[in-house]
N, C-alpha and C positions, 0 to 999 in steps of 0.2 A: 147265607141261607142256613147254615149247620148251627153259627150261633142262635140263629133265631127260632131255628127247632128245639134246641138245649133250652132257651127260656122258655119259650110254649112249654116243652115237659116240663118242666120245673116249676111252672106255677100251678098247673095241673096237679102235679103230685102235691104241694104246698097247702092249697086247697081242699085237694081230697084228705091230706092226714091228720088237718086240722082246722075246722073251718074258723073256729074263734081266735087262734091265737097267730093267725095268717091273714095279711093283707095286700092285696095287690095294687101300684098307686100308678099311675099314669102324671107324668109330668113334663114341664115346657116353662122354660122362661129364655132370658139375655144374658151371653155369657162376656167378659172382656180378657183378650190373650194378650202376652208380653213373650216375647222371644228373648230370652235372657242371653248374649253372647258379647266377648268383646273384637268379632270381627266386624261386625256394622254398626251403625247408630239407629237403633229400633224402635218405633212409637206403636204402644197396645190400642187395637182396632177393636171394635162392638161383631159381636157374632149370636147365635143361636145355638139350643141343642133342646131333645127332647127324649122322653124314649121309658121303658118301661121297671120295674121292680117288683119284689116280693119282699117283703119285715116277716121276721116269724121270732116269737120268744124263744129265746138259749136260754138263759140261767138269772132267774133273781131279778136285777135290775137291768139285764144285759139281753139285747136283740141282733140277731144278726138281720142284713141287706144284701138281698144279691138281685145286681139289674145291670140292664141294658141301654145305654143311650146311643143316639146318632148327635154328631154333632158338625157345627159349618161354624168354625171360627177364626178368626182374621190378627192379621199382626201388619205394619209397615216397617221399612227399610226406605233410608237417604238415597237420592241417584246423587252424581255428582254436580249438578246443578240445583242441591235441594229443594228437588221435586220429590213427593210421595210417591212410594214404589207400594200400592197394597198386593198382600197376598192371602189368599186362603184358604186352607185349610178342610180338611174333611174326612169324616171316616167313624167309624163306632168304638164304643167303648164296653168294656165288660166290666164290673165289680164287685169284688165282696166284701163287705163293710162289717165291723163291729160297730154298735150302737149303742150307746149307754143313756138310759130315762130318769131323768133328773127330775120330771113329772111325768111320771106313767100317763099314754095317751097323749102329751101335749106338746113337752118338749121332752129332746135327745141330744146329745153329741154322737156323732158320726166320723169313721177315720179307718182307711185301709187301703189297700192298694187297687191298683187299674191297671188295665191290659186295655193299650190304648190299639188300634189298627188306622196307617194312615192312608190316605192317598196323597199322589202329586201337590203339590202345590199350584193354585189354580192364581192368574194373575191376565189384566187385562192385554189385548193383546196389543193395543198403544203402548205399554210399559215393555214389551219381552224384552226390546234391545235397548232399552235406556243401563247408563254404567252404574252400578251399584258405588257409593260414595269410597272414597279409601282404596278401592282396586282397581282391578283390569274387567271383571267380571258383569257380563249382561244378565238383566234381573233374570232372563230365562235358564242358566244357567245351574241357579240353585234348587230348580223345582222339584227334584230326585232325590228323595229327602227319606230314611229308614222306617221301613212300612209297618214298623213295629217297635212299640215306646212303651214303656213302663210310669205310672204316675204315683203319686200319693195323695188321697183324699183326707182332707179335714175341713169339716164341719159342722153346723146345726140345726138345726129344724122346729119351728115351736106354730103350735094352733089344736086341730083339734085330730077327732080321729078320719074324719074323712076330707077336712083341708087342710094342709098345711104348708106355709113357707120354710123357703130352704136356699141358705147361704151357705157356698163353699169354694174352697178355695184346693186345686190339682197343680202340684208342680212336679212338673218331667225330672226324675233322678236318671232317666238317660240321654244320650247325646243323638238328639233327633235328625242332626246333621250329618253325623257319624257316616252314613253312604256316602257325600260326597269324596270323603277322603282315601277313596279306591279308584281316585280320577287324578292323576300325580297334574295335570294338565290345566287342571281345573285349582289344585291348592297353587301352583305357581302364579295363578291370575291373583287369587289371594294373598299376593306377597309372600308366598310359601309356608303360609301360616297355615294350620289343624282349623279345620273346620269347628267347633263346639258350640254349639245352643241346645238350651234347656228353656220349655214351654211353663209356662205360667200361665191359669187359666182362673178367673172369678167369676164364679153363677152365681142367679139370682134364680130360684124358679120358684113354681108352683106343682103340690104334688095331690092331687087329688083321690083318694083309697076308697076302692071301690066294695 
């Protein structure tokens, strides 16, 4: 609720201090995740996100973004009867983006960092006890996952001023697994190995500016 008041003010003020050179876009498309880790053998699953922004010119050729998504996206892990174990994912994201316009209005390059916020790991409940491939470890096990991740955004945007598509590409430079390893109980299932995964995430959307 506090981020979502943060962005209400802030496009508010956006708005009121410049009506011309301030856009607000509402966007929605398919995203696809990969769990980068070498404790399991992981397959990237199709998910969603949507959620809102504000563009406002900085300097010259150079705009900054700062917005809001929600997002539900999925990744799979091996059980040891290579069965698909899906799991997924959920929670919002905040960003503030440099943006550079390679055509004014049309197209940009886009690249900064995220403040991800996660929840649990959600998985169905036929899968909880099935054994994750390689361990001791039931897939319910790993759902306790650091409720707070850090990302890197890059990339680009091209159409007009009130459509526009938008591919990009968010990879986690933190270890989103990193809670497990305050569970000694839980790494010994893992052959005693450090828990480490890094997210990987490609969108596709659409941003509409209102």
């Amino acid at each position: 609720m506090t981020i979502l008041l943060l962005m209400l003010s802030t496009i508010g003020f956006a708005q009121y201090g410049n009506r011309d050179g301030n856009r607000i876009g509402i966007s929605a498309g398919v995203s696809q995740t990969s769990l980068f880790t070498s404790n399991f053998d992981t397959k990237p699953e199709l998910g969603f996100a949507g959620g809102l922004s504000v563009r406002g010119n900085y300097y010259n050729d150079w705009s900054m973004i700062y917005g809001m998504q929600f997002f539900s996206n999925a990744f799979s892990l091996e059980s040891t009867f290579d069965q698909k174990i899906k799991y997924t994912i959920q929670g919002v994201q905040v960003r503030l983006l440099l943006s550079y316009n390679v055509v004014e209005d049309h197209v940009s390059l886009d690249f900064g960092p995220v403040l991800q916020i996660n929840g649990k790991l959600g998985l169905a409940k036929t899968d909880e006890t099935k054994i994750i491939k390689g361990t001791l470890l039931r897939a319910e096990d790993i759902v306790d996952v650091s409720p707070v991740s850090g990302n890197f955004y890059l990339g680009c945007s091209a159409g007009s001023k009130t459509v526009r598509a938008v591919i990009f590409y968010e990879y986690g430079f933190t270890n989103i697994l990193n809670k497990l390893n305050k569970n000694d109980e839980l790494q010994e299932l893992n052959n005693g190995d450090e828990f480490k995964g890094n997210l990987g995430t490609i969108n596709a959307q659409v941003v509409f500016n209102l």
